[in-house]
N, C-alpha and C positions, 0 to 999 in steps of 0.2 A: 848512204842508205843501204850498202853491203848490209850492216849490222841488222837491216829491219829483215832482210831476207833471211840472216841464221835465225832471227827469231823466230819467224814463220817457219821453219824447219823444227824446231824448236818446239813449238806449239804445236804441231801436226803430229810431229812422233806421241809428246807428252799426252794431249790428251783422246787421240785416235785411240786409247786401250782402258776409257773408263766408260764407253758403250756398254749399255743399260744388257746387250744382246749377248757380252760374256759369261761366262759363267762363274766367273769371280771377280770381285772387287781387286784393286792391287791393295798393297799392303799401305797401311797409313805411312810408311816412311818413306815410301816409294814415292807420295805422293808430295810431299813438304820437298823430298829432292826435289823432284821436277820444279815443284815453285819456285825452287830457291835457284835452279837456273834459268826462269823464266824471268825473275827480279832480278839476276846480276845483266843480263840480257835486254831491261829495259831501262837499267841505271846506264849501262851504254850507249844505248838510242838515245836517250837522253841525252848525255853530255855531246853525243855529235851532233845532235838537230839544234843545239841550243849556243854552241858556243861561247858560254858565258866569260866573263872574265872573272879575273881572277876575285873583285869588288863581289860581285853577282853571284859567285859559286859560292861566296862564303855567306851570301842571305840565303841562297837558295836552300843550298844544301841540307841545313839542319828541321827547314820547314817542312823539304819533302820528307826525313825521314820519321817525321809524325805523322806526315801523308799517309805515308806505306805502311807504318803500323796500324794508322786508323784504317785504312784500306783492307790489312790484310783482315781485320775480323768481321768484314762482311764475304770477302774470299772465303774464310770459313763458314760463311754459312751458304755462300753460293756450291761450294760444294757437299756441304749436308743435302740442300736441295737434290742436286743431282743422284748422291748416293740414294734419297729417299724416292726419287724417281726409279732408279736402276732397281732397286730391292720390290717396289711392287709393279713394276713393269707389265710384267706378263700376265697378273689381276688387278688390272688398274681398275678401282670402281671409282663412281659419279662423286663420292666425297673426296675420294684423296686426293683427285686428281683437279678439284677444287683449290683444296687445301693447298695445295703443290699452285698451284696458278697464284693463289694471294700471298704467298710467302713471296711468289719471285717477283711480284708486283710489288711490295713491300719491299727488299730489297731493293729493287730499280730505285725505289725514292730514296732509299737512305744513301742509294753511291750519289743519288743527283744534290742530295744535302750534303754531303761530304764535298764534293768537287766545290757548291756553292761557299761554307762554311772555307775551305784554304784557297779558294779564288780570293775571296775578301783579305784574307791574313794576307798574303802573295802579294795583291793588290796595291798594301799601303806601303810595302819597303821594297817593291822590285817597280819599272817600268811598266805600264799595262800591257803594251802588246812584247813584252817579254814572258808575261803572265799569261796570256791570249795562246800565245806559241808552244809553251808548255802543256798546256789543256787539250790544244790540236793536236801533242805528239801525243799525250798520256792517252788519248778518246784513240786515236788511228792505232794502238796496240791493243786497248781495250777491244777494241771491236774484232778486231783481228784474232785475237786469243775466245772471245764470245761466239765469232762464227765457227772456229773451230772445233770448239765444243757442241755446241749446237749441230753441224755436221756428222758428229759424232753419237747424237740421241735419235733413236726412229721415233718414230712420229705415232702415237696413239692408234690402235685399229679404232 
């Protein structure tokens, strides 16, 4: 679990500086870094909470990395969200701030059809609670990476 702690470090540095309260956005490349060590970061946690063998790493593997692709284009919109939050911030009115509520509602459904949609794939060529355990480490980084950002947004006057 060493590894979940760098990632927690990981995720508090990365997204403690896309606070709506700055006065600039960081730059889009800044930002695809950070992801992209936040993903080598949880390709690690993975492979040690899961211990697969050698049979199992080679179904796994190529499943997740359609995971992660399909993953990452809701990651981009989850952070449009945010940018779109950051940018009217400080004139938030009663539509945007609407609009901003049903995107990330909408979003939440499409990671919970995602996770559903490669539970079922996962399902039919790994062990179920090989499958099960996967999902518990993938949700306890997600969340971890979630609260962090969220820690990082004020809260509406």
């Amino acid at each position: 679990m060493k590894v979940l702690f760098t990632l927690a470090a990981v995720v508090l540095l990365t997204f403690t500086g896309l606070a709506p309260a700055q006065t600039a956005a960081p730059p889009e490349n800044y930002i695809e870094l950070l992801r992209s060590d936040i993903n080598t970061q949880r390709v690690a946690i993975i492979t040690e909470a899961m211990q697969f063998s050698q049979e199992e790493a080679d179904i796994f593997w190529p499943i997740y990395k359609e995971y992660e692709f399909e993953g990452s284009k809701l990651g981009d919109k989850r952070i449009a969200i945010i940018k779109d939050y950051a940018e009217h911030f400080t004139e938030m009115t009663d539509e945007k701030a609407k609009d901003l509520a049903e995107r990330q509602m909408s979003l939440d459904d499409e990671e919970l059809k995602l996770e559903r949609k490669f539970f079922k794939k996962m399902d039919k060529v790994l062990p179920s609670k090989t499958v099960v355990k996967f999902f518990q480490v993938d949700r306890q980084i997600d969340l971890l990476i979630k609260l962090q950002v969220a820690a990082g947004l004020p809260l509406l006057d």
